[in-house]
Backbone as JSON, one array per atom type, in Angstrom:
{
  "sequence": "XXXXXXXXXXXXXXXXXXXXXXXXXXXXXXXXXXXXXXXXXXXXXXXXXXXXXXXXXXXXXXXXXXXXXXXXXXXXXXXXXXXXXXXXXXXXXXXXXXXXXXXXXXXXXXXXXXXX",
  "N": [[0.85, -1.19, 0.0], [0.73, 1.95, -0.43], [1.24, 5.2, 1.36], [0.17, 8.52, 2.06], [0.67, 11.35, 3.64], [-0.35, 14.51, 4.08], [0.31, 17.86, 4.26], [-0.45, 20.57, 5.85], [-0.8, 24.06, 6.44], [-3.1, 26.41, 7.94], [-4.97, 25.52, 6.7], [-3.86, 25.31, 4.18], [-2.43, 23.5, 1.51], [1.15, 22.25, 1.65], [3.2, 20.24, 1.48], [4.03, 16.78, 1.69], [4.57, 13.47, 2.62], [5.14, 10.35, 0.8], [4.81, 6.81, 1.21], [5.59, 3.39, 0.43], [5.08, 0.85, -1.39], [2.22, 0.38, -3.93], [1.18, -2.39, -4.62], [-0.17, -3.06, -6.53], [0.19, -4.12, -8.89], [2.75, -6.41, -10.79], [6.03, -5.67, -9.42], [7.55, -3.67, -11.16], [5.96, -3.83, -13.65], [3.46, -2.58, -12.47], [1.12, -1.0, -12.87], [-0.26, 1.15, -11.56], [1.44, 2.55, -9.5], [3.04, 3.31, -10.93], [1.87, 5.72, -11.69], [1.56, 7.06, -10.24], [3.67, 7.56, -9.77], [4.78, 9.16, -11.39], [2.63, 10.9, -11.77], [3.67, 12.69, -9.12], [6.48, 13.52, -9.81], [5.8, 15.2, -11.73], [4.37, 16.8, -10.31], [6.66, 17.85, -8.83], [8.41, 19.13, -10.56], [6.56, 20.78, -11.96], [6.39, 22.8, -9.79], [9.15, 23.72, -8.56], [10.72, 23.93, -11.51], [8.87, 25.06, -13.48], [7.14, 27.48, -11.79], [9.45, 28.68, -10.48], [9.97, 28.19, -7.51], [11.46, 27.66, -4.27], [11.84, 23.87, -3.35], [12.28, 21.13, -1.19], [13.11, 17.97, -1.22], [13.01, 14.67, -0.93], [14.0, 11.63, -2.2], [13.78, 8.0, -1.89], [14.55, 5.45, -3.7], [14.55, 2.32, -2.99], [12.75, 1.71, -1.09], [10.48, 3.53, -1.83], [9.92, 5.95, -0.67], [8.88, 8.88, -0.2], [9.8, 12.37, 0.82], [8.6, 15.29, 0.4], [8.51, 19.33, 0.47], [6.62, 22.19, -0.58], [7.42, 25.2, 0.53], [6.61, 27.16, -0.64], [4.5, 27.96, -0.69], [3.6, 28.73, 1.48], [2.62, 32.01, 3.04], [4.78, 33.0, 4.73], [6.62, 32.06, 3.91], [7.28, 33.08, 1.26], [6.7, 36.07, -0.83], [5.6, 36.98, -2.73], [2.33, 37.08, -4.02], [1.25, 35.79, -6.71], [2.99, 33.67, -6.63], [2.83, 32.16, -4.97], [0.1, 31.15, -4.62], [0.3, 30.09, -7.12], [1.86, 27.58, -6.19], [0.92, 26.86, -4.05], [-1.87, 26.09, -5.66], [-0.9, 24.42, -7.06], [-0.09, 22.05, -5.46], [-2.98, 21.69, -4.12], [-4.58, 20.61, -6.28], [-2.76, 18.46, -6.62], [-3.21, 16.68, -4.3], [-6.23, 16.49, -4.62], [-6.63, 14.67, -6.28], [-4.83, 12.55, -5.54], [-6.89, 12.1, -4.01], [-9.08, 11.53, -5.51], [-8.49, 9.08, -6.97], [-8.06, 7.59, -4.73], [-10.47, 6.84, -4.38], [-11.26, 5.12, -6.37], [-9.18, 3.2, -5.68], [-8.56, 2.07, -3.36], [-7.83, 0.16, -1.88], [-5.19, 0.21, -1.92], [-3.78, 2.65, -1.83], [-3.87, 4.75, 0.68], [-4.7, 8.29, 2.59], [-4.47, 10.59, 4.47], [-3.92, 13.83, 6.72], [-2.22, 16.29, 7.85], [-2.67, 19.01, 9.93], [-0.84, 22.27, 10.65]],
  "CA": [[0.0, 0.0, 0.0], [1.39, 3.37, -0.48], [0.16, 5.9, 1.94], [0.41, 9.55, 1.87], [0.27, 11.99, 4.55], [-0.13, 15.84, 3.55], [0.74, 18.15, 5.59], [-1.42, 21.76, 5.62], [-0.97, 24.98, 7.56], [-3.85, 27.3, 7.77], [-5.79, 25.24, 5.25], [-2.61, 25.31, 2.59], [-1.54, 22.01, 1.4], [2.47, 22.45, 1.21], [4.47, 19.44, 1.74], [3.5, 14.98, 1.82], [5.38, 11.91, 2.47], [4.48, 9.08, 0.26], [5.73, 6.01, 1.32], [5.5, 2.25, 0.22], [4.88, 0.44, -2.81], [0.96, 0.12, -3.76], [1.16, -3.81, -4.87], [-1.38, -3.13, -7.25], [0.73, -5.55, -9.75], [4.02, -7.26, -10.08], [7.22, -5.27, -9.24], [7.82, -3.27, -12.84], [4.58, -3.77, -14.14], [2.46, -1.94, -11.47], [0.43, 0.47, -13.37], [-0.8, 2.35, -10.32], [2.47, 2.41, -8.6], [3.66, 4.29, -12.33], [0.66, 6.92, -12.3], [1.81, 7.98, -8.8], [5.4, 8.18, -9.35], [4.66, 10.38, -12.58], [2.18, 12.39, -11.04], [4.72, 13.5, -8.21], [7.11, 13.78, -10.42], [4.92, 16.59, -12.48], [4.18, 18.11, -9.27], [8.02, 18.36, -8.51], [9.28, 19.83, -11.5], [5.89, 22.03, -12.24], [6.9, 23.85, -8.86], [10.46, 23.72, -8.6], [11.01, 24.56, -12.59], [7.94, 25.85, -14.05], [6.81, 28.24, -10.82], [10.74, 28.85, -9.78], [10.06, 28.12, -6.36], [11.8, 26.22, -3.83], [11.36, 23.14, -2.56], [12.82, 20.14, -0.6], [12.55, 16.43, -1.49], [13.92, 13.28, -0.62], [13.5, 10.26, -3.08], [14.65, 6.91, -1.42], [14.07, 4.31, -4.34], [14.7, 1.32, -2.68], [11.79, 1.72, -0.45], [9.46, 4.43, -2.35], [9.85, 6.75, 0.62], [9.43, 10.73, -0.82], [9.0, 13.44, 1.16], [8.13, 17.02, -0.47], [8.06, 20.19, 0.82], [7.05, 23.53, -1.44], [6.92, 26.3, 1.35], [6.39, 28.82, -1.42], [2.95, 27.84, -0.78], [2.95, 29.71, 2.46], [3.08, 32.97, 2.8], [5.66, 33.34, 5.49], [7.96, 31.69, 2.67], [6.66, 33.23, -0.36], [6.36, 37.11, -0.65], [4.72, 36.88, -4.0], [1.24, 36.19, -4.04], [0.82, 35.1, -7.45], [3.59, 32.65, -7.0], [2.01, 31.56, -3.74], [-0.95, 30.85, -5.44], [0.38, 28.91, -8.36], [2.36, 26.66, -5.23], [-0.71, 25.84, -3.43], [-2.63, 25.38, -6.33], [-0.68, 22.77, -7.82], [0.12, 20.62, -4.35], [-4.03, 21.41, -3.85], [-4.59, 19.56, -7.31], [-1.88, 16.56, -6.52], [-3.85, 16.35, -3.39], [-7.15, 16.25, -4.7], [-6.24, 13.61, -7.71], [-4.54, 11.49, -5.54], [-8.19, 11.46, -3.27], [-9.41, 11.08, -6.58], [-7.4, 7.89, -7.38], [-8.09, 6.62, -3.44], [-11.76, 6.03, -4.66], [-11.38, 3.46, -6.62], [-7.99, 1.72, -5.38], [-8.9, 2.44, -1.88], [-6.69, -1.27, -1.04], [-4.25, 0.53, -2.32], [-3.51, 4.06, -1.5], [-4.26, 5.64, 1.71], [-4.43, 9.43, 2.31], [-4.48, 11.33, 5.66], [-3.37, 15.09, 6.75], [-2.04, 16.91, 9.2], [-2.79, 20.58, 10.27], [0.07, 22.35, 11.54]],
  "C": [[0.88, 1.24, 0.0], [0.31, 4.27, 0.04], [0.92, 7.49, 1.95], [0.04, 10.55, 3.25], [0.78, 13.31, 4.23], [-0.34, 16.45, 4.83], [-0.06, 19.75, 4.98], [-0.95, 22.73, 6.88], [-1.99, 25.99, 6.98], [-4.81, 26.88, 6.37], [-5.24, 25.2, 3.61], [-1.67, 24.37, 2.5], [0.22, 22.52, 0.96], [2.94, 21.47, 1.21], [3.0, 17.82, 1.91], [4.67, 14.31, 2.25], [4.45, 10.84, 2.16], [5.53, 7.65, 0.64], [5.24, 4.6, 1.18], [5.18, 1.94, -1.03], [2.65, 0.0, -3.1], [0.74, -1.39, -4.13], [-0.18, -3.97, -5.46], [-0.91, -4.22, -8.26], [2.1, -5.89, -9.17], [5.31, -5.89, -10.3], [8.01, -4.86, -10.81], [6.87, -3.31, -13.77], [3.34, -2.91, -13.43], [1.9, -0.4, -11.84], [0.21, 1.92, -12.26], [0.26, 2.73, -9.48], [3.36, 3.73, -9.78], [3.37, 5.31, -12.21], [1.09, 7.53, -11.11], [3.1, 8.76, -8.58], [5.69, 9.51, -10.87], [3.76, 11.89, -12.09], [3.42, 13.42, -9.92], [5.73, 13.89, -8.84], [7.09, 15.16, -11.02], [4.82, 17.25, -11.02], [5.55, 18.78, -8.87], [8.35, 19.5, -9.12], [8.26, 21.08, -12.16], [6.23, 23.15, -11.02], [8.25, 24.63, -8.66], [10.96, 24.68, -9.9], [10.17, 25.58, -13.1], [7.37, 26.57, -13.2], [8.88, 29.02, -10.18], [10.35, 29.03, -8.44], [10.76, 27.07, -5.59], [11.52, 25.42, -2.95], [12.6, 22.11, -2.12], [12.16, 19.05, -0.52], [13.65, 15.34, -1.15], [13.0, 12.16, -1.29], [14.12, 8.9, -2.59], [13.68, 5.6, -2.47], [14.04, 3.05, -4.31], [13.16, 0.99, -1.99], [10.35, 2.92, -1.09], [9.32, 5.29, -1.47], [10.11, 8.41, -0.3], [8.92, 11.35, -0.15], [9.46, 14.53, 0.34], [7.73, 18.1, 0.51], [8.33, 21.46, 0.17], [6.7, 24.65, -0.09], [6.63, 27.12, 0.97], [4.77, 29.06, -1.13], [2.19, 28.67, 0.57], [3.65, 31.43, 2.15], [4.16, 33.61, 3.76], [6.72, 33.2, 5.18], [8.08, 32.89, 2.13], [5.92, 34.47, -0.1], [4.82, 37.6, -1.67], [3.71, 36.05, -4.3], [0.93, 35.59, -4.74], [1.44, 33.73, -7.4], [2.87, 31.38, -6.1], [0.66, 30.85, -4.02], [-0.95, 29.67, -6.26], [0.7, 27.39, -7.23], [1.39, 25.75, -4.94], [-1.75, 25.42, -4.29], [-2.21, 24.01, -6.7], [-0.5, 21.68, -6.76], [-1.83, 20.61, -4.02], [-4.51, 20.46, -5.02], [-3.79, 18.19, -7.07], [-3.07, 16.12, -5.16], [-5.42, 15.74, -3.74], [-7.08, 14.96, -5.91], [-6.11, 12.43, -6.97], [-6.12, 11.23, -4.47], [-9.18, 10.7, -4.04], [-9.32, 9.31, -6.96], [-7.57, 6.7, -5.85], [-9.78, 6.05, -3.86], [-12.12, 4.66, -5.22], [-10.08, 2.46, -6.44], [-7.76, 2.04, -4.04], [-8.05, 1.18, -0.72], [-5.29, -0.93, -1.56], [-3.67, 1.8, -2.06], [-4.19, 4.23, -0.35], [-3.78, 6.87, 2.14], [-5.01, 10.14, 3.49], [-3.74, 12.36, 5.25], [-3.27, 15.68, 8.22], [-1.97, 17.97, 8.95], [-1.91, 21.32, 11.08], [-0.28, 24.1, 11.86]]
}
């Protein structure tokens, strides 16, 4: 199972750790295990590159262990509201996709949050 735990201040998704493999198939074949590591992927590099904001990640591929954190998404980071904006939009979209995605592989993904 691969479970996710987002992390929110003041109602502004910034930062997750995803961690485990979803064992939806076999080890290189695991469609759903693909769609997750592409999505995050896109969320990385749309923030990071395409927003120039920064963030902090850790990828441990042995174990599927990533944490993410865009702080541009707060504003105690992030002076610039539009950028602030784009931040939290796009980790509020990964967020809502992957709740999306818990509907129907619900033995497979699990998705909690914490309010800091």
């Amino acid at each position: 199972m691969t479970k996710f735990v987002f992390y929110k201040r003041d109602g502004v998704y910034y930062g997750f750790r995803e961690t485990g493999h979803t064992g939806f198939g076999e080890e290189g074949d695991d469609i759903l295990c693909a769609a997750l590591s592409a999505m995050t992927m896109l969320l990385i590099n749309a923030i990071e590159v395409s927003f120039a904001s920064d963030v902090e990640y850790t990828i441990d591929d042995d174990s599927a262990d990533i944490t993410f954190f865009a702080r541009g998404a707060l504003s105690e980071f992030e002076s610039d509201e539009k950028k602030r904006f784009a931040v939290s939009g796009a980790m509020y979209a990964f967020y809502l996709q992957i709740n999306d995605l818990l509907e129907e592989y619900y033995d497979y993904i699990d998705v909690s949050e914490v309010e800091e």
